[in-house]
C-alpha positions in Angstrom: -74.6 184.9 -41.2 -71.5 186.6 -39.6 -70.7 185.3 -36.5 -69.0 187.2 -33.4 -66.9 184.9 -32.7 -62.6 184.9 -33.3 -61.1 184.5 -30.4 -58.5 181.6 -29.9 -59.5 178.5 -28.4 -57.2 176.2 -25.8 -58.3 172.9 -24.8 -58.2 172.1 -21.4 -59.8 170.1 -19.3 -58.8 171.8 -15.7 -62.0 172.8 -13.2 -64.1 170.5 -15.1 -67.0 169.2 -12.1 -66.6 165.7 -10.9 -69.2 164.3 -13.3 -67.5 165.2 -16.5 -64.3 164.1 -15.7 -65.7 160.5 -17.2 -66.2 161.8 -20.8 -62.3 163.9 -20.6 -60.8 160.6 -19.9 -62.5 158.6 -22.3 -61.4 161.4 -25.0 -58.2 160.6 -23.9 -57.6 156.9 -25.0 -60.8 156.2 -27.8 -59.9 155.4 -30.9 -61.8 155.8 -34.1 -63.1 152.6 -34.7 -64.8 152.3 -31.3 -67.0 155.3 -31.9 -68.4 154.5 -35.7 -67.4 152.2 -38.5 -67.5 155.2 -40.8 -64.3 156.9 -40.6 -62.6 159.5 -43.0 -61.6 158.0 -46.3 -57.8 156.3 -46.2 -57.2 158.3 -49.6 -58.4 161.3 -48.1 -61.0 163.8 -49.4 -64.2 164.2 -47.5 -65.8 168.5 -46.3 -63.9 169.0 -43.0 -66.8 169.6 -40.4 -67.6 169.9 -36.7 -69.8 169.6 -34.0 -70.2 171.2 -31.2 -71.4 168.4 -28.4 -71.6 170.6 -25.3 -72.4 169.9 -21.8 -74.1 171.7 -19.4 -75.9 171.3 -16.2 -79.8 172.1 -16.2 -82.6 171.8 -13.7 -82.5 168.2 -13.7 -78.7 168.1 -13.8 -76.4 166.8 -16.4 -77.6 167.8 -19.7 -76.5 168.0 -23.5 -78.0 171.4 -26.2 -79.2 170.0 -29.2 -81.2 171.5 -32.1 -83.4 170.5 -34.8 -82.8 171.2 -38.5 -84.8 173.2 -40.4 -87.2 170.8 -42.8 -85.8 172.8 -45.9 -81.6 172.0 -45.6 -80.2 169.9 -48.7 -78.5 167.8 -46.0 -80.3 165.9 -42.3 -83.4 168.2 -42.9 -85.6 168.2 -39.9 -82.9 166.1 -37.5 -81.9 166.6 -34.4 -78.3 167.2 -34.2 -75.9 168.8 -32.2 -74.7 172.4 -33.7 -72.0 172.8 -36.1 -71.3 172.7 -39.6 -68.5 172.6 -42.2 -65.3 174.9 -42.2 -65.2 178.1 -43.5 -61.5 179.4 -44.8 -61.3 182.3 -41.8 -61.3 178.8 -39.3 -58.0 177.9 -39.6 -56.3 174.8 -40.4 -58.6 171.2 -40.7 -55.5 169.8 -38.9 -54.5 172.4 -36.0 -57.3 174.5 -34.1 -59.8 174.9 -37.2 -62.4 172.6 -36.1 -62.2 174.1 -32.7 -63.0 177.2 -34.3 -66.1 176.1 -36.7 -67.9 174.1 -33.7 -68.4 177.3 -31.2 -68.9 179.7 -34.2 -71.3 177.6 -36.1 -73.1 177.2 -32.7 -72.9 180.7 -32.2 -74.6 181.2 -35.3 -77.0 178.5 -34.8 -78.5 179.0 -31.3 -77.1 182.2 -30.3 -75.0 181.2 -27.6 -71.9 182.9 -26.0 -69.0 181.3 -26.9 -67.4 182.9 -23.9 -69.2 180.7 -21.4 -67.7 177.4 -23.3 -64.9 175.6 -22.4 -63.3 173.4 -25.0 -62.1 170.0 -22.9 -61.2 167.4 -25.7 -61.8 166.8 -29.0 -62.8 162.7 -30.5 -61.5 161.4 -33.2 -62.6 162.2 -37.1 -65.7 160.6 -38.1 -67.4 160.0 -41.6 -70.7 160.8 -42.8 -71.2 159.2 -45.8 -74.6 160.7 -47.0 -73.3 164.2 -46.9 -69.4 163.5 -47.4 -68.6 165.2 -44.5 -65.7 164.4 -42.1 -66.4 165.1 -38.8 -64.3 166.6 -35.3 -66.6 166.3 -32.6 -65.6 168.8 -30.4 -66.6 168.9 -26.6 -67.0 171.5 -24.3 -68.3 172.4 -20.9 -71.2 175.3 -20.8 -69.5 176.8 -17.5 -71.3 180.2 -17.9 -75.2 179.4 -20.0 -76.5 182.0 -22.2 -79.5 182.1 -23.9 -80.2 180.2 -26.7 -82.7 179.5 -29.7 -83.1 179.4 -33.3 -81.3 182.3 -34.9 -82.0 181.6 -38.5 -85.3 179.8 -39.2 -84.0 178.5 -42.8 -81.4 176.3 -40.7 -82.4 176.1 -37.1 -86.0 175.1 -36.3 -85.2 175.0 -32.7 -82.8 174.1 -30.1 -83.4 172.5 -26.6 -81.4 170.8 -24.0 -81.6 166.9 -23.1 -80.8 165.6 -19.3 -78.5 163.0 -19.7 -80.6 161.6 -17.2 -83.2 161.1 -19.9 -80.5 159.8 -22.8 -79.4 156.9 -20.2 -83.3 155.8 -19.5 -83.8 152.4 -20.8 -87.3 153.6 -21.6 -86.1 156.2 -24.1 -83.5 154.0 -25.9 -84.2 152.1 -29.2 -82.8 150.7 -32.5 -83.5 152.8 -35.9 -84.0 150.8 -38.9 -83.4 153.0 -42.0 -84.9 151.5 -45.4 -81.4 150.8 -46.6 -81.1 148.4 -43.7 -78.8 150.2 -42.0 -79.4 149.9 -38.1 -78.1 152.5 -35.4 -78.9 153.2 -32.0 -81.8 156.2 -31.5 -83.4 158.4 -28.7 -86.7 159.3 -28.0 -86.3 162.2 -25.7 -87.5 165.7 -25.8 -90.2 165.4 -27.9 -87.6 163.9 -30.8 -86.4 160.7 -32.4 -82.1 161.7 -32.2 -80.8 159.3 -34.2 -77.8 158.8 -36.9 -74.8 160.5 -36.8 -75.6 162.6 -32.9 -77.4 159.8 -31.9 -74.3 157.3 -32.7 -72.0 159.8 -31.2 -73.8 159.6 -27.9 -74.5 156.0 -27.5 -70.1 155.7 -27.6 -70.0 158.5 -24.9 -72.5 157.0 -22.8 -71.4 153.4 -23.2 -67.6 154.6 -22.7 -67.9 156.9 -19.8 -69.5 154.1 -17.6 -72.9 156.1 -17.9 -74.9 153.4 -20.0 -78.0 151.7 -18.7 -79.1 148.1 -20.1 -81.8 148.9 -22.9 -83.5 146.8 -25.2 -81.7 146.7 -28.7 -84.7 144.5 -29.7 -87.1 147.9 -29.6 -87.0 149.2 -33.3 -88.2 152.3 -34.4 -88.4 152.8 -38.5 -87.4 155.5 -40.5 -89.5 157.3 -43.0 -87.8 156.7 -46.3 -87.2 160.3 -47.2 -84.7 160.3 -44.1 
């Protein structure tokens, strides 16, 4: 799909309200290994990606747009995540303002949003994904100006919805994933969906590092089906 979007894109982190200004300053001063232990290979290689991990504020106040992936992808079918996607050549550079680029158009392409009404305010360090190969800029920005959004292509969105963080901090909604492989990673249970992996990972290190995490019980596991 061809998106709208080509504009350049500045990051700044000016007129940002009073609540965000704990997630600009903690993108100021994290470093890699305090977000995930899977970080780019040393010898290079890896798809350069991003992610879009946008802020807004809803009825019930703070709140983040995630979407669910359609059941039929080759890669995270059927979980949540936030939009975005690899780089495509007409980006940019992996290395300058490419991944800037990819995360609003991929999640103008995804849930139909105006890029316009986004304001890019940091960007955290690469990540790894190892299941998919896929090295990661998350990308964050502040949803000054809403649009409307929902699944624009069925084959890759099957729907997109908006989490209070309000909900994300709630001890009640908080719990351990256990994946067959053994591999265990922090998971929420909010808006009718278990977020977990990669998005869920990524928000457990914002929420821990902008002072917004609640004690929750790391003891609460929830399983994995084993085609996950």
């Amino acid at each position: 799909m061809t998106s709208t979007y080509g504009g350049d894109v500045e990051i700044s982190a000016q007129g940002l309200p009073e609540w965000l200004l704990p997630v600009a300053r903690l993108a100021e001063t994290i470093e890699p290994r305090q977000l995930s232990r899977f970080l780019p290979p040393e010898q290079g290689g890896g798809r350069p990606s991003a992610v879009l991990v946008l802020f807004g504020e809803g009825p019930r106040g703070p709140e983040l747009l995630l979407m669910e992936r359609s059941g039929s992808l080759r890669s995270h079918a059927g979980q949540p995540s936030f939009p975005g996607g690899a780089l495509d050549p007409e980006d940019g550079n992996p290395d300058e303002d490419g991944p800037l680029r990819a995360a609003l158009r991929e999640a103008e392409e995804e849930t139909g949003l105006d890029p316009s009404g986004v304001q890019v305010f940091a960007v955290l360090p690469r990540l790894y994904i190892p299941v998919s190969g896929f090295v990661v800029t998350p990308v964050l920005g502040w949803w000054h100006r809403p649009t409307p959004v929902g699944a624009v292509d069925p084959a890759e969105t099957a729907r997109v919805f908006t989490v209070p963080v309000a909900d994300l901090t709630d001890p009640a909604n908080r719990a351990t994933t256990v994946h067959p492989s053994g591999h265990r990673g922090p998971a929420f249970l909010v808006g009718s969906a278990l977020v977990w992996g990669f998005t869920a990972g990524v928000i457990d290190r914002i929420l821990h590092y902008a002072g917004w995490e609640r004690p929750w019980d790391r003891a609460k596991h929830v399983p994995l089906d084993w085609r996950a």
